[in-house]
C-alpha positions as CSV (number, residue, x, y, z in Angstrom):
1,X,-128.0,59.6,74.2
2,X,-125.0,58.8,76.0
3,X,-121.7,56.6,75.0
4,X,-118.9,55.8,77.4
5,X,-116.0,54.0,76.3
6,X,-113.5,53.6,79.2
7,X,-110.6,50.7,80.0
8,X,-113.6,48.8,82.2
9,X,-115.4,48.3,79.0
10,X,-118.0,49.9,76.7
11,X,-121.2,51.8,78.5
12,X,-124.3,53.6,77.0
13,X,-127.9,54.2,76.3
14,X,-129.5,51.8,73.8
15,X,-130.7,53.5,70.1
16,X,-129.5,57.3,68.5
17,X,-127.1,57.8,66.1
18,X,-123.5,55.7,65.9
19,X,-121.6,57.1,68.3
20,X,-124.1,58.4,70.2
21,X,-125.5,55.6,72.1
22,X,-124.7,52.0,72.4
23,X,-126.3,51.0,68.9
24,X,-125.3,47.8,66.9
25,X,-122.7,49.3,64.7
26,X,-121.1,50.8,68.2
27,X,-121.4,46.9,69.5
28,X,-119.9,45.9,66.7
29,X,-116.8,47.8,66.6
30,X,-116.4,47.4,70.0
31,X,-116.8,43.7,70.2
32,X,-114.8,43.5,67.7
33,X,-111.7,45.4,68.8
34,X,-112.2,43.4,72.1
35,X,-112.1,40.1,69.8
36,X,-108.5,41.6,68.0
37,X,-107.0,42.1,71.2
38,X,-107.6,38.5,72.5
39,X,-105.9,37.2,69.3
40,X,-103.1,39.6,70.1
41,X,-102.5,37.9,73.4
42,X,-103.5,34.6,73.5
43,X,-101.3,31.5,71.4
44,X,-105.0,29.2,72.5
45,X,-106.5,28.1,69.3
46,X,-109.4,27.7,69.1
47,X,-110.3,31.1,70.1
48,X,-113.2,30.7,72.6
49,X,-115.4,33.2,74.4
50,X,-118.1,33.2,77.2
51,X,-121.3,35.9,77.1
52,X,-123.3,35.9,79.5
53,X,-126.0,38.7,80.1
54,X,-128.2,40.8,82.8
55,X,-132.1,40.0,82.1
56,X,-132.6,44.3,80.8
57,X,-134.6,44.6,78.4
58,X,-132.2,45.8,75.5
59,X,-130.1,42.3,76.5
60,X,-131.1,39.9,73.7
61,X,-130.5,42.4,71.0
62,X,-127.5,43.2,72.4
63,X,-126.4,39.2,72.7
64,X,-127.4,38.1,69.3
65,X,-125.0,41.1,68.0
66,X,-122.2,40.3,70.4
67,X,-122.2,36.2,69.2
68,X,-122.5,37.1,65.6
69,X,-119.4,39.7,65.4
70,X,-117.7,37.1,67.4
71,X,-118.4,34.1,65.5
72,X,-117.4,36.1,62.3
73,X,-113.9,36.9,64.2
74,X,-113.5,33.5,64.2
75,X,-114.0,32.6,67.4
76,X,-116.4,30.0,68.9
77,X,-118.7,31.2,71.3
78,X,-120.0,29.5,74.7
79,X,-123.0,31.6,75.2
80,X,-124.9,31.1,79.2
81,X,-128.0,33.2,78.7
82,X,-129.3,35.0,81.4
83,X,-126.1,34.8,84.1
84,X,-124.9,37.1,86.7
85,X,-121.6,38.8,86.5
86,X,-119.8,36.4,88.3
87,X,-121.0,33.4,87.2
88,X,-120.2,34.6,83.4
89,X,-116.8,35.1,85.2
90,X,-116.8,31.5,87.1
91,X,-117.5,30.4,83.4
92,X,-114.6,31.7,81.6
93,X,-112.4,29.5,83.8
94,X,-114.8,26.7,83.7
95,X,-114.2,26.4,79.9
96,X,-110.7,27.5,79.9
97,X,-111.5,30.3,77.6
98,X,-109.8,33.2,76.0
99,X,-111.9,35.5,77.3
100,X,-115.7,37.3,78.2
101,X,-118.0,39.3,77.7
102,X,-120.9,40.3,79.9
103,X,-123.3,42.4,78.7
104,X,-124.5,44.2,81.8
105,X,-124.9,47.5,83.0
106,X,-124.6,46.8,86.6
107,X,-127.1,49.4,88.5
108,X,-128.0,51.5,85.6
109,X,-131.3,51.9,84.5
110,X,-133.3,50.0,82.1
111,X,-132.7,52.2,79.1
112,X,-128.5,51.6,79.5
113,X,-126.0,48.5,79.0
114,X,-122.8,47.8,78.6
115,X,-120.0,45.7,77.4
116,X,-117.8,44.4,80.3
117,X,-114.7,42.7,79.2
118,X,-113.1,39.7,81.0
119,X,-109.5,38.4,80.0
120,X,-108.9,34.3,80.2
121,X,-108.5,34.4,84.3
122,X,-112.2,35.6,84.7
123,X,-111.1,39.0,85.3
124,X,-111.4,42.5,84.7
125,X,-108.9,44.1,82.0
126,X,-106.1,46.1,83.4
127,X,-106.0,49.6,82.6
128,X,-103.3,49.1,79.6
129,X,-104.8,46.0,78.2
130,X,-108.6,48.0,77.6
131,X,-106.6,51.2,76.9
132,X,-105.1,49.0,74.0
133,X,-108.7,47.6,73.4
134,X,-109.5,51.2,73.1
135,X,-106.7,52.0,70.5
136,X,-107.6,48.9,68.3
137,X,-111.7,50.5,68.3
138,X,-110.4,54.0,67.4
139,X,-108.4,52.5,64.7
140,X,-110.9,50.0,62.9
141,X,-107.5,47.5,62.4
142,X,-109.6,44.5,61.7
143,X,-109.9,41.4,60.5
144,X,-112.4,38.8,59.9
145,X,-112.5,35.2,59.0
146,X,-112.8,33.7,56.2
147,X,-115.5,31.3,55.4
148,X,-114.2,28.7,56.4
149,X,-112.6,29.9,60.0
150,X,-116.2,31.2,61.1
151,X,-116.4,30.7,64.6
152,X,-119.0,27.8,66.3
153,X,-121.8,28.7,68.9
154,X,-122.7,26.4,71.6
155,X,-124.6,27.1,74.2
156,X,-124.9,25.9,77.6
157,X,-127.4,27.3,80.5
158,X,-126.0,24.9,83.1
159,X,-123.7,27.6,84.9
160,X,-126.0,29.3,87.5
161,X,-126.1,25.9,89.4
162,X,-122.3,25.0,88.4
163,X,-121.5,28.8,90.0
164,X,-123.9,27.7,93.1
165,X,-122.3,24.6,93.6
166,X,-118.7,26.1,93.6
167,X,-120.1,28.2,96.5
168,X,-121.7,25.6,98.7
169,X,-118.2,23.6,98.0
170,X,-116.4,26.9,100.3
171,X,-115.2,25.4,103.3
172,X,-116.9,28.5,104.8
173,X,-120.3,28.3,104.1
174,X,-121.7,26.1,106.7
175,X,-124.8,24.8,104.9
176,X,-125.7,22.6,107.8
177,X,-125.2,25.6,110.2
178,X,-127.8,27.8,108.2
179,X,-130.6,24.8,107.8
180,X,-129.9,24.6,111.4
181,X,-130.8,28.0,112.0
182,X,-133.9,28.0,110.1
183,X,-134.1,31.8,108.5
184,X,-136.9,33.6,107.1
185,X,-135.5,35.4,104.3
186,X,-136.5,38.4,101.9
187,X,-134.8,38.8,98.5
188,X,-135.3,42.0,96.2
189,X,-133.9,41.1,92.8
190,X,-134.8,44.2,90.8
191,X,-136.9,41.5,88.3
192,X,-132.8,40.9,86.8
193,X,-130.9,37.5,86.7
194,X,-130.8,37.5,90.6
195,X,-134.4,36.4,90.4
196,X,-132.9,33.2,89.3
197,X,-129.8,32.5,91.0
198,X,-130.7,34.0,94.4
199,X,-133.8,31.9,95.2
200,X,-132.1,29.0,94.0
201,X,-129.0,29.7,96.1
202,X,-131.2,30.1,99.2
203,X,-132.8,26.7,98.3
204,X,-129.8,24.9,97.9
205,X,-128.6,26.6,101.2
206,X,-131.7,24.9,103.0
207,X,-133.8,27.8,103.7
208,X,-137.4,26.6,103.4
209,X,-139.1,30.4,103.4
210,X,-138.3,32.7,101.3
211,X,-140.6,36.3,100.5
212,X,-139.9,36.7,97.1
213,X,-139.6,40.8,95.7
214,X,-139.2,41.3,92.0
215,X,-137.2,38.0,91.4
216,X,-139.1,37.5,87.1
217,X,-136.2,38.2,85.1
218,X,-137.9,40.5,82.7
219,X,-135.7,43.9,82.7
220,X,-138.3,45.9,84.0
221,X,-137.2,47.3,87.1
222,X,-139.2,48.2,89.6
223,X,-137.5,51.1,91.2
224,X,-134.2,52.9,90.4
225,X,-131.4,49.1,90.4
226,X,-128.9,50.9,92.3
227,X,-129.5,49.1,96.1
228,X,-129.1,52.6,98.0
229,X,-131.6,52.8,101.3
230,X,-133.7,55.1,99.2
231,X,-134.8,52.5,96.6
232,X,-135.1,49.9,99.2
233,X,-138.2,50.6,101.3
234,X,-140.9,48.2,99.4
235,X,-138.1,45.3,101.3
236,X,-137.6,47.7,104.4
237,X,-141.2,47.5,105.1
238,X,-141.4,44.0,104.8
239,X,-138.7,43.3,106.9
240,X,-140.9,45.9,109.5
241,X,-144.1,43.6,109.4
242,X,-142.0,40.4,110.8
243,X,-142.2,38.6,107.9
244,X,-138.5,38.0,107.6
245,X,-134.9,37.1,110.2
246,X,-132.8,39.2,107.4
247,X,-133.3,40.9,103.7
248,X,-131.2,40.6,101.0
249,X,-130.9,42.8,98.1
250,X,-128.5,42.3,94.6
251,X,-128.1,45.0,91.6
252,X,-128.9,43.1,88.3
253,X,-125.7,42.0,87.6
254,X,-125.9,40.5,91.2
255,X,-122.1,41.5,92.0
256,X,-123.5,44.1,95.0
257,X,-124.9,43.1,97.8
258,X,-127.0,45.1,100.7
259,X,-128.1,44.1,104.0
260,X,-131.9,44.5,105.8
261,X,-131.9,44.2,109.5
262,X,-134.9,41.9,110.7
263,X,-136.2,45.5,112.0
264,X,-136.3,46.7,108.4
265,X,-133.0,49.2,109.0
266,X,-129.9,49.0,106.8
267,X,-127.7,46.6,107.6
268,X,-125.0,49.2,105.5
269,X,-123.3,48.4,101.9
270,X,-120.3,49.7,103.3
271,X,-120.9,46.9,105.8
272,X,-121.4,43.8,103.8
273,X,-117.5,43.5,103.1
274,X,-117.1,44.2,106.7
275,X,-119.1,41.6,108.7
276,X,-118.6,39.0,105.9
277,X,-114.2,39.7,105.9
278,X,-115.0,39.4,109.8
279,X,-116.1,36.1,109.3
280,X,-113.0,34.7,107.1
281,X,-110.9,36.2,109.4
282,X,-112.0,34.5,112.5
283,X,-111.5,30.9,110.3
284,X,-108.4,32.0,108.3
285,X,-106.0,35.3,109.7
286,X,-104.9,37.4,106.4
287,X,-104.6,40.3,105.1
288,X,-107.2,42.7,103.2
289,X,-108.0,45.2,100.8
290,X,-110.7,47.7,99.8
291,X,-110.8,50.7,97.7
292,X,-109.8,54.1,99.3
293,X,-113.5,55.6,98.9
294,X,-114.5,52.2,101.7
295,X,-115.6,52.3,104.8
296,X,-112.3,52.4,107.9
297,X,-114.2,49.9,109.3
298,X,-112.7,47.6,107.3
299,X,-109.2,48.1,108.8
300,X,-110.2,48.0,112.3
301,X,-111.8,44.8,111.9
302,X,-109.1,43.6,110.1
303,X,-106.3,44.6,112.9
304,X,-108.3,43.3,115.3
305,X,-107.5,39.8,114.2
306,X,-104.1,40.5,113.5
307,X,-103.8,41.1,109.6
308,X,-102.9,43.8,107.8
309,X,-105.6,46.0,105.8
310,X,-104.2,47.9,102.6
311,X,-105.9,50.6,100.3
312,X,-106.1,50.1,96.3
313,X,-107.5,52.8,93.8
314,X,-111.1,53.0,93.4
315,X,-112.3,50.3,90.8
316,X,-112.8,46.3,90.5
317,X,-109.7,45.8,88.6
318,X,-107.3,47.7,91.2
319,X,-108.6,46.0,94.1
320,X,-107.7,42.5,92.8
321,X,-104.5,43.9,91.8
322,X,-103.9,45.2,95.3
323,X,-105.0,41.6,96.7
324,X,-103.1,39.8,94.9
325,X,-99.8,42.0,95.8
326,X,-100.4,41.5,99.4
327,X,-101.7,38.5,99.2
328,X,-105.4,39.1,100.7
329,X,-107.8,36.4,101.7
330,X,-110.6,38.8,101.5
331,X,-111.7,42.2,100.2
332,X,-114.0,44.4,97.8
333,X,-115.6,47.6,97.7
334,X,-117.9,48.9,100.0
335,X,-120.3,49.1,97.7
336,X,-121.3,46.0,99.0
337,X,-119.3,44.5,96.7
338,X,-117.2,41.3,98.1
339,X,-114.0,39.7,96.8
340,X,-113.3,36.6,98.6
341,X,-110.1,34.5,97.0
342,X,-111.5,30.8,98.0
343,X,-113.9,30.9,95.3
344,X,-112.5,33.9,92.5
345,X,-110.9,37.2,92.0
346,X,-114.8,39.0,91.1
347,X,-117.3,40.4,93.4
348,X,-119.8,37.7,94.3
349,X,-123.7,38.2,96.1
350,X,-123.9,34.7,95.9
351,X,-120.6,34.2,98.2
352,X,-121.1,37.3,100.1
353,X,-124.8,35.6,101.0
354,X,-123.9,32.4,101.9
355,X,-120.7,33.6,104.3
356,X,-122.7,36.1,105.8
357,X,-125.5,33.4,106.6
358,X,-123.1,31.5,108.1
359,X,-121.9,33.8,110.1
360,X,-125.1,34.9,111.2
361,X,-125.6,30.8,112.1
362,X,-122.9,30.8,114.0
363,X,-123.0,33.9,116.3
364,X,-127.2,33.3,116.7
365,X,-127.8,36.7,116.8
366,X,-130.0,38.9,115.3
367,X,-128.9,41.1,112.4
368,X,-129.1,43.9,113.9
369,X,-127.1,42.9,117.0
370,X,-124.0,41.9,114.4
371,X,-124.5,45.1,112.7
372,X,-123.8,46.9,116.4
373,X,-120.6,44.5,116.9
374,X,-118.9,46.5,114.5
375,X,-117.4,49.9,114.6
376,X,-119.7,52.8,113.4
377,X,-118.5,55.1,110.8
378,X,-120.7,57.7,108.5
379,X,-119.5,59.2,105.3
380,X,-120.3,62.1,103.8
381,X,-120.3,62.5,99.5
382,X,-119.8,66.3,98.2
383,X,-118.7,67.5,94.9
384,X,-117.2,71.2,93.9
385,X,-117.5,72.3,90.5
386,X,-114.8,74.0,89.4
387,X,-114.2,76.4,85.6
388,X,-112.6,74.5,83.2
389,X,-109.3,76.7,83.4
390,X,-108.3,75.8,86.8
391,X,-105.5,72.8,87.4
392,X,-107.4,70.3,89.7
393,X,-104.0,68.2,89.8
394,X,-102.0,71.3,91.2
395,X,-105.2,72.3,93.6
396,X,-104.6,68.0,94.5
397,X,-101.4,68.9,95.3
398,X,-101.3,72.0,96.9
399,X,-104.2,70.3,99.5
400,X,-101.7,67.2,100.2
401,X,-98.9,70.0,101.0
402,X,-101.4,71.8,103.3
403,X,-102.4,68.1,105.0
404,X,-98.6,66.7,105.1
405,X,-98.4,65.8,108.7
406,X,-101.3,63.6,108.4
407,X,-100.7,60.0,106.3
408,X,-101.6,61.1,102.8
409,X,-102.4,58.2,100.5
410,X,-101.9,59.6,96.4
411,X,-102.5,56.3,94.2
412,X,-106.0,57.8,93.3
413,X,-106.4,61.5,94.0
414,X,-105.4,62.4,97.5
415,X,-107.0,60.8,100.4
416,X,-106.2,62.4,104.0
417,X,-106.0,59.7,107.1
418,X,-107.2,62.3,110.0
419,X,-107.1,60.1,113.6
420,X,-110.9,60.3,113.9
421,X,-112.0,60.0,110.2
422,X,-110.3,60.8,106.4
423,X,-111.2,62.2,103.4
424,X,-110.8,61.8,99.8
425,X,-110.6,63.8,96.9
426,X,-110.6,62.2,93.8
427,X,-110.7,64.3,90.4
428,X,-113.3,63.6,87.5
429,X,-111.7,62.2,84.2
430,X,-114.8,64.3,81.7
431,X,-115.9,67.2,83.7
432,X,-114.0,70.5,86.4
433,X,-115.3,68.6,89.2
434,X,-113.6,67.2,92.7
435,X,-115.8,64.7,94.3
436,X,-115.1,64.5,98.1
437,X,-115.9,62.2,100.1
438,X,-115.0,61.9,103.9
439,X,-115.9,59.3,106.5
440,X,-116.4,60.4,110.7
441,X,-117.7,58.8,113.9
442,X,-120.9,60.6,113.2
443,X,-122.3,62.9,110.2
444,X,-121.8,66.0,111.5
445,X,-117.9,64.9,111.8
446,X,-117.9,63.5,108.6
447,X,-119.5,66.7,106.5
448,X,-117.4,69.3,108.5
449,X,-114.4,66.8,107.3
450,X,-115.9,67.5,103.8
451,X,-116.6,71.2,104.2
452,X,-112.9,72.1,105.5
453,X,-111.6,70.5,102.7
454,X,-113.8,72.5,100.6
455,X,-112.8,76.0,102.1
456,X,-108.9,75.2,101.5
457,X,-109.9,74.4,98.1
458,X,-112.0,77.7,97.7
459,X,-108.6,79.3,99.2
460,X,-106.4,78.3,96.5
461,X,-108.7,79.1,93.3
C-alpha cells in the first residue's frame, strides 16, 4: 500500500492500515487539515466548498467521506458528482467558493486516488500554501463545529454543460467552422467522466459521428489510463480501418489530451499544446509557457509568430505561476496538458478539443498533414540510480559548471539548451535517482544527448 502526501495534494492506494494507504481515517485528516487552512485564509463566511470526482471505482467512498468531514468543519458543500478536473475547477469560480476538492487520481490505475486541492481562484495550491496544509495534517490542530455551525450539502450536477458552454462561448472555437467541416471522430475515455463530457462536447460542437471507446463511466479501465502510444492501439486501429478524420483520447480526470492521426499514428502529446498554442497565436500574438521537461517545439512555434516562449518548473501550479508573470495567452505541459487563459488558469481536454477542431476546420487538412507543419523533435527519458551517500545537488552543480557555455536553465534541476537539442536533469524528492531526459532532431540525437550526460555524471561519482 502506498501513501503520498505532497504540496499538489494527497495520493494513494485505496484500503491497508492508516498511514499506509489512502483509507478513511487518512481522508479524514487530510480533508480536514485542507478545511483548517481555508479558514485560515479566507474572511468568506459561509465557508463553501466544490467536490467533484473521477468515475474510479473507490470514488463514492471516497466522496461521501470528503462531504461528511467537510460539513462537520462547518462548511457547506456544493458537491457535482461525477466531473472532470476542470470543470470541478470552472465550478469553484462559478459558486464563488472558498475552495475544492477533486477527488481524482489523474492517470493512475484503478486501485489509486487522490485528493487534489483547489484554493477560491480554481487553482492549484502553491507550494507554501499545501506545505502549510501539510503542517496543519502532521499536527492534528483541529477543530470542529458545533451543532449548530454544521455545514449544509447541496448538490448540483448541472456543471458539465455549464463547463461546455463556457467553452463554446471562446471566441476561438469556431463551432460553425467544425459543423462545416463535418468530422468523423473517435473518443477513448478510459470508461471515466470523459465518457460524459466528451461526447456531449462533440455534440454540442455539431459533430453528427462519433465511434465511441470506453465512454460508461464505471471506473473500470480498460487498459493502463495513462494516454501513452502504448495503451492506445484499440483507438490506433480504428483510426487505421477509416472509420474516423481524427481520434481523441482524455486520462480520467480529462485534463490530458492525446492526438490520433486519421492514419491511426500519434498525433504526439508533446504536440497537443503545440498545434493548439499555434492556433491562438495566429488569432491573438502573446507570449507562452510550458514546463522545462516540454517539447522545444513549443518555442519555435511561438517565435515564429513573434512572442516570446518562457520555461517554468515542472508541475501545474508553476506553469500558471510562470504565465501569469509573463503574461501568457497560452501554455501547459506537454503532457498534452493545455492551459489556455480565455477560459481558466487549469488544463482543459475540453478547450484543447474544441481549439484544435477549429484549427483543423480552418486549415482543411488532414491531421496528419498539420502534425508535419510543425517542427519535429524526439526525446529521450533515462534515469541513473545513484547510493544514497552521494550529493545529487553538488553532482547538479558540478554538471552545470562542466555545461557553462551553453544557456543553463536552474529553477528545477539543471536543464542544458544545446543548439540542436537540451537536456534535463531533474533530482527525485524520495529516492538516489536523476531522471534525465533530453530532446534531439531524431532519437539517436536525443539518447546520445542522454548518454553523455550520464558518462559526466559517472565521472564525478
Amino acid at each position: 500500500m502506498t501513501l503520498i502526501k505532497s504540496i499538489s495534494g494527497i495520493r494513494g492506494t485505496i484500503g491497508g492500515k492508516t498511514g499506509d494507504g489512502l483509507n478513511p481515517l487518512d481522508i479524514v485528516k487530510f480533508t480536514t487539515a485542507y478545511a483548517t487552512w481555508v479558514k485560515r485564509h479566507t474572511q468568506q463566511r459561509p465557508l463553501k466548498v466544490v467536490v467533484g470526482r473521477d468515475a474510479r471505482i473507490s470514488g463514492e467512498m471516497v466522496n461521501h467521506v470528503v462531504i461528511g468531514t467537510l460539513l462537520g468543519m462547518g462548511f457547506d458543500v456544493v458537491n457535482i458528482g461525477l466531473a472532470t478536473t476542470p470543470t470541478t475547477e470552472l465550478a469553484v469560480t462559478m459558486e464563488s467558493a472558498s475552495g475544492g476538492i477533486i477527488l481524482t487520481a489523474s492517470h493512475n490505475p484503478k486501485q489509486w486516488n487522490a485528493l487534489k486541492l483547489l484554493n477560491e481562484k480554481g487553482e492549484f495550491l502553491s507550494a507554501k500554501d499545501g506545505e502549510e496544509v501539510l503542517q496543519i495534517a502532521e499536527s492534528q490542530d483541529f477543530e470542529f463545529a458545533e451543532v449548530d455551525e454544521i455545514g449544509k450539502l447541496t448538490e448540483d450536477f448541472t456543471y458539465t454543460q455549464k463547463h461546455i458552454e463556457s467553452v463554446l462561448a471562446l471566441d476561438l472555437v469556431d463551432v460553425e467552422a467544425i459543423y462545416k467541416a463535418d468530422f468523423k471522430v473517435a473518443v477513448d475515455c478510459v470508461n471515466s467522466v470523459g465518457g460524459i463530457a466528451i461526447p456531449e462536447l462533440l455534440s454540442n460542437l455539431g459533430i453528427n459521428s462519433v465511434e465511441k471507446l470506453y465512454c460508461t463511466p464505471d471506473g473500470h479501465f480498460p487498459h493502463n489510463p495513462e494516454p501513452l502510444p502504448e495503451h492506445l492501439t484499440a483507438i490506433s486501429d480504428l483510426l487505421k480501418s477509416g472509420k474516423a478524420d481524427v481520434g481523441f483520447v482524455v486520462d480520467p480526470d480529462v485534463d490530458r489530451l492525446a492526438i490520433i492521426c486519421e492514419d491511426g499514428s500519434m498525433f504526439g502529446e508533446e504536440y497537443t499544446l503545440v498545434s493548439v498554442a499555434d492556433y491562438v497565436l495566429s488569432n491573438t500574438p502573446g507570449n507562452t509557457v510550458s514546463n522545462m521537461s516540454s517539447t522545444r517545439a513549443l518555442r519555435d512555434v511561438t517565435q515564429q509568430h513573434g512572442g516570446v516562449y518562457t520555461a517554468s518548473a515542472v508541475g501545474e501550479v508553476n506553469v500558471v505561476t510562470k504565465m501569469k508573470e509573463t503574461n501568457a495567452v497560452i501554455g501547459g505541459e506537454g503532457n498534452g496538458g493545455v492551459i489556455y487563459t480565455a477560459s481558466h488558469y487549469g488544463r482543459d481536454a475540453l478547450v484543447g478539443i474544441a481549439l484544435f477542431l477549429t484549427h483543423l476546420a480552418r486549415t482543411g487538412k488532414k491531421v496528419s498533414e498539420l502534425r508535419a507543419t510543425y517542427p519535429s523533435y524526439f526525446m529521450g527519458k533515462k534515469r541513473m540510480d545513484l547510493t544514497p551517500d552521494i550529493n545529487v545537488d553538488e553532482v547538479l552543480a558540478a554538471i552545470k559548471a562542466k555545461y557553462a557555455q551553453y544557456d543553463i536553465n536552474d529553477i528545477d534541476g539543471v536543464k542544458i539548451d544545446f543548439p540542436e537539442g537540451w537536456v534535463h536533469l531533474r533530482k527525485s524528492n524520495t529516492e538516489a535517482i536523476i531522471r534525465i531526459y533530453s530532446e534531439a532532431k531524431s532519437p539517436a540525437e536525443a539518447d546520445r544527448l542522454g548518454e553523455e550526460i550520464i558518462a559526466e555524471i559517472k565521472k564525478l561519482i
